[in-house]
C-alpha positions as CSV (number, residue, x, y, z in Angstrom):
1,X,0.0,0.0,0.0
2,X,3.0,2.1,1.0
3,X,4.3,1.6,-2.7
4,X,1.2,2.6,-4.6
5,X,1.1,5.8,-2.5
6,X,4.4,6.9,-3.2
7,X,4.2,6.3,-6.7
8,X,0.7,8.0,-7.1
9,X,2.5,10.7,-5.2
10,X,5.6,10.7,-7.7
11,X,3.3,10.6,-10.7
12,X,0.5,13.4,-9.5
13,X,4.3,15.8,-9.0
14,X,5.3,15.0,-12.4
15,X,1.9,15.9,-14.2
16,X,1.8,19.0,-12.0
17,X,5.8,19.8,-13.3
18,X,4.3,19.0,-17.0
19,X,0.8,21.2,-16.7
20,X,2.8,24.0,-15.6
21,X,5.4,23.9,-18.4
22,X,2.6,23.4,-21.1
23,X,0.8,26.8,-19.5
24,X,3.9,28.8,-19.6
25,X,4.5,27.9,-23.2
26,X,1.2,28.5,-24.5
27,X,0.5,30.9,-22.1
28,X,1.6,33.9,-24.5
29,X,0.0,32.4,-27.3
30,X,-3.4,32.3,-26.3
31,X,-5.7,35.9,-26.8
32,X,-5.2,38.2,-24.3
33,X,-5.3,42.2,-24.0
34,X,-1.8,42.5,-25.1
35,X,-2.9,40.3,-28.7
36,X,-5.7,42.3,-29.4
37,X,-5.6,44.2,-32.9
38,X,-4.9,48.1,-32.2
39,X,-5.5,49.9,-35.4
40,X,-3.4,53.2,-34.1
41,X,-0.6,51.0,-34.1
42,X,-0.8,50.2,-37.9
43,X,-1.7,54.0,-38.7
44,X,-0.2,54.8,-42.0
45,X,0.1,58.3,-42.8
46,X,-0.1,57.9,-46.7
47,X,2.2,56.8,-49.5
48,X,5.4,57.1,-49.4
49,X,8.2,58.4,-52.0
50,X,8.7,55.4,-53.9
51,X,4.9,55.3,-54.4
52,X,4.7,58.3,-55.6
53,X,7.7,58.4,-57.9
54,X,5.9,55.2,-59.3
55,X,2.5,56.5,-59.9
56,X,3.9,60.6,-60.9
57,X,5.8,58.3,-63.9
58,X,2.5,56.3,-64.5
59,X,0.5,59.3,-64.8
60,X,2.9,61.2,-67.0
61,X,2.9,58.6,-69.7
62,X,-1.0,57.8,-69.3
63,X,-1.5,61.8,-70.2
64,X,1.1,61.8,-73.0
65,X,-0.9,59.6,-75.4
């Protein structure tokens, strides 16, 4: 009886030692506040120079014909 205790005692630790580890990998990964899609962090003031280089030499050439 003394056996089985210990060893239920051993194998209750290591699924505790193995639960914890899982949650602290995936703990990041699951949603939380800091995951959340803020907009004002993908503001985009308009286009930039090589844009408009591109699309100024588009425009040129579309008016020339």
């Amino acid at each position: 009886m003394r056996q089985s205790s210990c060893t239920t005692s051993v194998l209750a630790s290591f699924l505790r030692k193995v639960m914890s580890s899982v949650v602290m990998f995936l703990g990041p990964s699951w949603d939380g506040p800091a995951s959340k899609y803020r907009p004002e962090q993908h503001y985009m003031r308009g286009p930039g120079p090589k844009w408009r280089e591109k699309h100024l030499l588009d425009r040129a050439s579309a008016g020339g014909r």
